[in-house]
N, C-alpha and C positions, 0 to 999 in steps of 0.2 A: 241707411239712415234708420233712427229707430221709431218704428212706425208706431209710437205710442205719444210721441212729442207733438202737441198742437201745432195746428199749422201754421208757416208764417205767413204775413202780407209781405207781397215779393215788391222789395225797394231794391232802388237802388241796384237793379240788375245792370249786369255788365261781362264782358265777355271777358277770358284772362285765358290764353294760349287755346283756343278754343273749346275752352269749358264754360257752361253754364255758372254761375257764381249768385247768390245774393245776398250783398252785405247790408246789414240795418244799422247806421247809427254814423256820426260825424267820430274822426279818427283824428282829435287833437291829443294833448297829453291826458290818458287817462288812469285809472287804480288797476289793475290786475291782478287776478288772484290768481294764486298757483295753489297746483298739488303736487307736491315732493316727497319721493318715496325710496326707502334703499333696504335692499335684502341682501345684501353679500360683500363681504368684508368687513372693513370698518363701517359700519354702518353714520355713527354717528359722525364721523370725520365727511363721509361721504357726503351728507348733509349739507353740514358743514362748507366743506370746499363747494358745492352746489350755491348755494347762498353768498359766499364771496365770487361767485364769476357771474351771478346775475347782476350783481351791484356796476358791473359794467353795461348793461341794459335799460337801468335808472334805478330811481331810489327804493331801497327799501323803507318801508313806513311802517310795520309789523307783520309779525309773525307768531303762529303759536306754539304752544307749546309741543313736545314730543310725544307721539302717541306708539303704543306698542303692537301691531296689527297682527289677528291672523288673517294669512293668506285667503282670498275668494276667487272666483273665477279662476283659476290656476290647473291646467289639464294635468300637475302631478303632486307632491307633495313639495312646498318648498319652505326656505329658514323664513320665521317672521319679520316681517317688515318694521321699518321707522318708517312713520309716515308726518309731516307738519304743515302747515298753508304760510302761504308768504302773503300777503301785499305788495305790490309792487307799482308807483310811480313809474310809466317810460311814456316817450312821445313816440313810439317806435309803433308802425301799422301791424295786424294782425299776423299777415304771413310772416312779417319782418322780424319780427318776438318768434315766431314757432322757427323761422329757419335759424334764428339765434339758439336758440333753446335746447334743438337737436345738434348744433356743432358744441353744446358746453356735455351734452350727453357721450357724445362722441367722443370727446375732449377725454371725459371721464372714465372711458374705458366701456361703456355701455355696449354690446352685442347682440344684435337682435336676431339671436339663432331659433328663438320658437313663438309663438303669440302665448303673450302672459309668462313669459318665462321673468325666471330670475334677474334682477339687474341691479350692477351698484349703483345705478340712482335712474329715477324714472321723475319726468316734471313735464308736469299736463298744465295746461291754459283750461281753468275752469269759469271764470267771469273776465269780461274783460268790458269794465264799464257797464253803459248798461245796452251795450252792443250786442247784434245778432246777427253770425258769422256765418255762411256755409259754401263752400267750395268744396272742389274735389278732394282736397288735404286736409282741411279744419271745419271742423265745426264748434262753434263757439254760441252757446254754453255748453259744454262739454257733456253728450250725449248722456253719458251713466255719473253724473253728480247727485242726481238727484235720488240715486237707489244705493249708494256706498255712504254708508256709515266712516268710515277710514278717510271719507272727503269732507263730509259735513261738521264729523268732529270738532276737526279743528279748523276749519271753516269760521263756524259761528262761534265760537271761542271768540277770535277775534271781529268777525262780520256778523251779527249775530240778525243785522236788518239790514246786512245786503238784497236784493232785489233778482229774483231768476226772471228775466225779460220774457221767458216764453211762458214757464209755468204760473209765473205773476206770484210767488209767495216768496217768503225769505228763507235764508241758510235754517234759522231754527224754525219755522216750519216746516219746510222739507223733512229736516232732521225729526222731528218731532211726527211726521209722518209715517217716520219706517218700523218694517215690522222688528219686533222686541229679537226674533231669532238671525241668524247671519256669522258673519266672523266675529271673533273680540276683539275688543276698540278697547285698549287701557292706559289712558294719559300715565305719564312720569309725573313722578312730583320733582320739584324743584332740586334736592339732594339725590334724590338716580341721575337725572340730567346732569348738574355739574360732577359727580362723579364717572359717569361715561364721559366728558371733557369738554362738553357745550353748554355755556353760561346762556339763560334764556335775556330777550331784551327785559 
């Protein structure tokens, strides 16, 4: 866990295969936000098909634009990223969305031969309402949103007064908090997008 996250008030504990668990918040249909990321191949196709197989999960409600990322945390040199945030409607519980999430990875061809390695598409559970998630497999809000530029981006793009439940500030003050140095984060303009082959909503 990262030991710089405030701490939570422990609700709603509950035992799940016998691990300590505790979920904060009522699990009806809620927004979700994702971070969607692809470095190898088609990139933008990757996307792409990533976004038509979550739409089997609930609705999409927006999305942002296309961001051009260099790599961070990454133990070697890899191709730069497409990185974009979704919104996502589902009535689907927390574990239920991530165990979906990793069979549409899988689906895609996704290989998890190293930590932080390369992959044609990587999608993270970064808000999910104004829930607060931790078990042995998720943590919701998503430990490191709140120090990646390549999440916030396009984040607050489209959520720009979403709510971080633990840090209590929004997508653009987060963002607005980080430091000036890091990777580069450079949105597409509308004609690079439809010319690599995805038409923005």
């Amino acid at each position: 866990m990262d030991r710089s996250r405030p701490r939570l008030r422990r609700e709603g504990l509950r035992e799940q295969e016998g691990v300590s668990s505790t979920i904060v918040g009522e699990f009806h249909e809620k927004t979700v936000y994702l971070s969607l990321g692809s470095n190898l191949g088609d990139r933008v196709a990757n996307l792409e098909a990533a976004m038509q197989r979550l739409q089997d999960l609930g609705a999409i409600v927006d999305r942002s634009s296309l961001y051009e990322t260099e790599p961070v945390e990454t133990p070697e040199k890899q191709p730069w990223f497409l990185n974009c945030a979704v919104a996502l409607e589902t009535g689907l519980m927390p574990q239920q969305l991530l165990s979906r999430i990793l069979a549409i990875e899988q689906e895609m061809g996704r290989k998890r031969l190293q930590p932080k390695g390369p992959r044609t598409v990587d999608i993270d559970i970064v808000l999910f309402g104004k829930s607060v998630v931790e078990t042995a497999s998720l943590t919701i809000p998503h430990t490191a949103m709140h120090q990646r530029r390549f999440v916030l981006e396009p984040l607050a793009e489209i959520a720009p007064d979403v709510w971080h439940p633990v840090y209590k500030k929004t997508a653009r003050e987060l963002l607005n908090a980080l430091p000036t140095t890091g990777g580069v984060v450079r949105r597409l303009n509308p004609n690079e997008t439809k010319r690599a082959g995805l038409e923005l909503m």
